[in-house]
N, C-alpha and C positions, 0 to 999 in steps of 0.2 A: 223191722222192715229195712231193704235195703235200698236206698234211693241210687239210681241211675243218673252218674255224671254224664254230663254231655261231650261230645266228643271234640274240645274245643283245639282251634285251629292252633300255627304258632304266632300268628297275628293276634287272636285274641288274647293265649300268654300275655304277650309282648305288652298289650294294652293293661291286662291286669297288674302287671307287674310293674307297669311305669305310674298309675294311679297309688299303690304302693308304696312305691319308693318315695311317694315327692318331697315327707318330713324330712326324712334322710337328706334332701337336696340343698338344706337351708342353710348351713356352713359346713360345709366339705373340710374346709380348712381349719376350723375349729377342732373338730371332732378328729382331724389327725394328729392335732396338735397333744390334744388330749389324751390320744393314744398311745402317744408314742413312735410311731413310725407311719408309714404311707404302704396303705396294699395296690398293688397292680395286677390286673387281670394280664398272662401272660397266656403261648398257646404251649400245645405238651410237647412240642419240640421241634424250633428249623433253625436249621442250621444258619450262621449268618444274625439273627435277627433274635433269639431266645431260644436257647441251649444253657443243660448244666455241664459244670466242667467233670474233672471227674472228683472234684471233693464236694460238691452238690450246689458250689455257685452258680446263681445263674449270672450270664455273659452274653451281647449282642447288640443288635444294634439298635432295637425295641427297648432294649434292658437299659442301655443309656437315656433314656426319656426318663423313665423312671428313678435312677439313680441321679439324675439333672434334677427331679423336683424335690428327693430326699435331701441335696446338698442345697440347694435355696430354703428349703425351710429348717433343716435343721443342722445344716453344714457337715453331714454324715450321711455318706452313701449308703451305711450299710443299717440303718433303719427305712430300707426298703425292704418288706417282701412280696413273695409272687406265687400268686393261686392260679395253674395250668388250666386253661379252657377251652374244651374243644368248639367248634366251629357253632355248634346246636346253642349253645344254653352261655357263651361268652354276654351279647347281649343283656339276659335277663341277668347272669352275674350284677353287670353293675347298675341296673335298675333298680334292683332290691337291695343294691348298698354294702353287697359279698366284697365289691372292689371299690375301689377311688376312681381308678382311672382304668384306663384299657387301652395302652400302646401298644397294641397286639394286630399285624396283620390282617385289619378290618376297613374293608372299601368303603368309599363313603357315598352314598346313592342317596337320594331325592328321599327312597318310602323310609331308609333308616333314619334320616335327620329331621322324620316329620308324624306323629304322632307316635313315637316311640318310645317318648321318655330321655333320650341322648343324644346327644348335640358332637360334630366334629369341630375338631379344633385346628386342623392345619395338616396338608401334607408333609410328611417325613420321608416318603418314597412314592416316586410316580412309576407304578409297574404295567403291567398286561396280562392278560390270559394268551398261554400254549399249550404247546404238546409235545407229548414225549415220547417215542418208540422205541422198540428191541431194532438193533440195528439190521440183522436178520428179517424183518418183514418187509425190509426191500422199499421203503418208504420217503421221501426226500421231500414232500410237501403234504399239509394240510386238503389241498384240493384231489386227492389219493386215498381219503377216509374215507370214502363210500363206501356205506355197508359195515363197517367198524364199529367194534362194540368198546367204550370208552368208559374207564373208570373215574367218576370223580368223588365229592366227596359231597353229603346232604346239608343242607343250609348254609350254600355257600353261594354267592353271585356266578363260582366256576359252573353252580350246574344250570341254572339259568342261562348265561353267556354260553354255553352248550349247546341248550335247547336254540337259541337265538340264531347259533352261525349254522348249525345243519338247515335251520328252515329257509333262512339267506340264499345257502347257496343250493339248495334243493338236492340236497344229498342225503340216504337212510345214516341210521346210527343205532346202535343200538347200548341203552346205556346204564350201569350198574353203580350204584348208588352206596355209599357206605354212610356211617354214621359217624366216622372219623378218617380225616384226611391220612393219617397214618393204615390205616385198614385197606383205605381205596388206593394206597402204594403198594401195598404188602399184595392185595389182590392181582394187582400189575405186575408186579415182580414173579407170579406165581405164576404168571403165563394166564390169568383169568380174561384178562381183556388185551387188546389189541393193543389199544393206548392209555395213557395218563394224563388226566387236563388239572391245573390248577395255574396260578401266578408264574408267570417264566424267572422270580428269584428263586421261587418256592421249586421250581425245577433244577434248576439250578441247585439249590440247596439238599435235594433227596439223590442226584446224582452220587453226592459224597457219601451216601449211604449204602451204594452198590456195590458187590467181591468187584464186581470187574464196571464202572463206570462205561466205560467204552462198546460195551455192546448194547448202550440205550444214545441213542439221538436227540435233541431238543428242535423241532421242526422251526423253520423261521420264520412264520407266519403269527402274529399279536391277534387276536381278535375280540377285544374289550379296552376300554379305561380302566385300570385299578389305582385311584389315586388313593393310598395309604397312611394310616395317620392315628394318634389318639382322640379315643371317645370320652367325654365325660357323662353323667349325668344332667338333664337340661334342670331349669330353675336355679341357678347357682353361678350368677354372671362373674362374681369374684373368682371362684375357682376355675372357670372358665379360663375366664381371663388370663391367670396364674400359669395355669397349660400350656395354652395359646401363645402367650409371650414367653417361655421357657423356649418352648420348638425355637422360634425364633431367636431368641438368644445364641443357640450353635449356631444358625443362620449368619449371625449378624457377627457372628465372632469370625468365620472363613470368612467373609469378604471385607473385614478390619485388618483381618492378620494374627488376631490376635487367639495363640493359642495356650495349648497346657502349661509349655513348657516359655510363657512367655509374660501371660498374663497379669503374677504379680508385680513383674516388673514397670509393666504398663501401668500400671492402677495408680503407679507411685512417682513415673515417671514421665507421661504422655503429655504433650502440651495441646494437641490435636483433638478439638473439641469436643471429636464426637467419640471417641475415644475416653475422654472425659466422663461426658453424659451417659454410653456405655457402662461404663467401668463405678458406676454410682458416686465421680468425684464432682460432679455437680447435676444438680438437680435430688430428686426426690423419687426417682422413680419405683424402687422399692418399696419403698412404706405405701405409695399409691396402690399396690398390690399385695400389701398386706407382708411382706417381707421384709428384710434389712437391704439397707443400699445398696454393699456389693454382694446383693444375689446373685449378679452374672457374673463377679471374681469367681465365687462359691464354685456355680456348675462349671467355668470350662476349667479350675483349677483340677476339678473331680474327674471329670470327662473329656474332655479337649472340645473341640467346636466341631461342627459340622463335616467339612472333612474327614477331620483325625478318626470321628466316629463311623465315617464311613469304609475307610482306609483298612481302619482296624476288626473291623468287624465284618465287611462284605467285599472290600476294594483286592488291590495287588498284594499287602499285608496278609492277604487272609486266606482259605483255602479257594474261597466263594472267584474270588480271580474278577471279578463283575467291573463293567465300565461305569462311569458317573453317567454316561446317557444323559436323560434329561432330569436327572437328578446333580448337573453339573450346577455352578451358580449361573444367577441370567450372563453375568458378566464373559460366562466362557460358553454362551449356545445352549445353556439348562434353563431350569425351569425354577429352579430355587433362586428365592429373593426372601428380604427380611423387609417389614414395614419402615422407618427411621423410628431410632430410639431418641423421640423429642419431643 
């Protein structure tokens, strides 16, 4: 006899698979220790933020989260690795304990941080939803899509946020739907739809993947929050924590000063208390997190600090060309701040 599954939603997924995961939740930390290396759910490829090079590094600005927590815990970046996830099944990835963590281009909304099994740990990039056109369709704003059939990509806030701003402003749409944000480009580029919606870095970032860039537009119109960031699995307040205070770390290291190319020096030579406290020359704060003291020499010796990682990976350095926007620190009109390290 053949019994008939029921046709279960990706909500209930979601639910089965965070009941699942919860043993998995009980030291994180442990259990990478034990491994050997730290896995990272990453996406299958943007530019900017998680790309391989061409020797199959992978490289970004995502990919520095990750290498930030392999150098705190095991003072070597390259026992990190990274299992590509598209948009659908990244989630259930690290439910089920496939990943550790997931500094992978994942919004952080209300229904994901709450009966799902995983917890956010901090923004790393405050983006938005746009749009993208053929420069040819004669197009210069948002409020011009009427009747426009729009590619994005399935299980994503982009297509949500979608649904949202056509009903806003009371405009038709007509809209095609992939199962990978790569596909719902490739369909755009193929002349399938009108336009392209996802994250305006993520536009940004597929620009560099056109013969000819200049015959697609990026409209100027944001029409969502995308505050960006690593997921861990919920039940595991120490690894939490570890995550959490890591982001922060590059944070607290651009608005110290204190970089790659500076750091040890500092560690050895700073009189400047909080600098100090920082840098693991007084106090304890490592071991409270289960690390060694200068865990934060570690990462920005590995990575440099908040900046450098932005600089290098999505800034003027990089093809990406992007402003700090409000990704700047509070102290220059942005939105990033680091808690005190005290």
């Amino acid at each position: 006899m053949t019994m008939k599954m029921p046709n279960l939603g990706l909500g209930a997924i979601l639910a089965a698979a965070c009941l699942l995961a919860q043993p998995a939740a009980a030291d994180t930390l442990k259990a990478i220790r034990d491994r050997g290396n730290i896995i990272c759910g990453t996406s299958t490829g943007v530019a900017g933020f998680s790309t391989q090079d061409a020797n199959g590094r992978w490289q970004g600005f995502d990919i520095d989260i990750c290498r930030a927590l392999a150098a705190a815990i095991f003072n070597d970046t390259e026992k990190a690795s990274f299992v590509p996830l598209t948009s659908k099944d990244r989630l259930i990835a690290l439910q089920t304990g496939e990943i550790d963590v997931l500094p992978r281009t994942t919004t952080w909304t209300l229904a994901r941080n709450t009966g799902q099994g995983v917890t956010f740990t901090g923004v790393n990039y405050y983006d938005g939803q746009g749009f993208m056109v053929p420069k040819k369709l004669g197009v210069a704003t948002a409020s011009k899509l009427d009747g426009a059939s729009i590619c994005v990509a399935q299980g994503t806030t982009s297509e949500l946020n979608l649904a949202d701003y056509f009903r806003r402003t009371k405009m038709k749409y007509e809209v095609a739907a992939f199962g990978t944000a790569e596909d719902a480009l490739k369909a755009y580029e193929s002349g399938r739809c009108d336009a392209y919606t996802t994250d305006v870095s993520a536009l940004s970032a597929n620009l560099l993947k056109f013969r000819d860039p200049g015959d697609h537009v990026v409209l100027p119109e944001v029409i969502s929050k995308e505050p960006l960031g690593p997921w861990v699995r919920s039940g595991d307040d120490a690894w939490f924590n570890l995550v959490r205070w890591t982001l922060f770390t590059l944070i607290n290291a651009e608005e110290l000063g204190v970089t790659k190319a500076n750091v040890r020096e500092l560690a050895e030579t700073s009189a400047n208390p909080e600098i100090r406290r920082f840098l693991g020359k007084d106090g304890k704060f490592g071991e409270a997190l289960g690390v060694t003291n200068d865990w934060t020499v570690r990462i920005i010796a590995a990575v440099g600090n908040y900046g450098e990682s932005f600089e290098r990976n999505l800034g003027r350095s990089s093809p990406m060309k992007l402003q700090r926007g409000p990704n700047a620190l509070w102290t220059e009109g942005g939105l990033q701040y680091s808690p005190p390290f005290r």
